[in-house]
N, C-alpha and C positions, 0 to 999 in steps of 0.2 A: 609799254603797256603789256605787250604777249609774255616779253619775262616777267615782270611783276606777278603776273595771274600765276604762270607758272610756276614762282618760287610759292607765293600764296597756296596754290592749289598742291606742291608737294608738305609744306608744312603741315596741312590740316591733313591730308591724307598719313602723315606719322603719327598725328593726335590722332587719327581714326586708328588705326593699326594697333596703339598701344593702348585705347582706353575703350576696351569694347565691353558692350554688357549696360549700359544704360544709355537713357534716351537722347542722353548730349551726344555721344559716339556715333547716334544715327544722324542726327542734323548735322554733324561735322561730317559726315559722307555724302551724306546728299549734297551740301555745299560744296564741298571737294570736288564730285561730278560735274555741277555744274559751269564752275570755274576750271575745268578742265575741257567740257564743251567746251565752251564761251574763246577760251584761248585759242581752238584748234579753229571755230570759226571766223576769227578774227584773223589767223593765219591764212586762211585759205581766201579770206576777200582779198587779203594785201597781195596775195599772189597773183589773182586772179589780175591786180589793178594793175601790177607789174608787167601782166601778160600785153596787156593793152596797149602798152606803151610802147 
């Protein structure tokens, strides 16, 4: 699931990078961000669980 996001979340960030200047360029960043969260949180629970263990 953390790579998935991750390959996702570098993909849109190259379409953000190359297609800037209109309003798709801005939603394909903010998505970007967020699946770039989303991943680093989901890393840091699984570690967390690890801890426990």
């Amino acid at each position: 699931m953390q790579v998935a996001l991750i390959v996702l979340w570098a993909i849109l960030l190259i379409f953000w990078l190359i297609f800037q200047g209109n309003i798709y360029s801005r939603i394909l960043g903010v998505i970007s961000s967020a699946l770039g969260i989303l991943s680093m949180v989901l890393s840091y629970r699984a570690e967390e669980k690890n801890k426990k263990k």
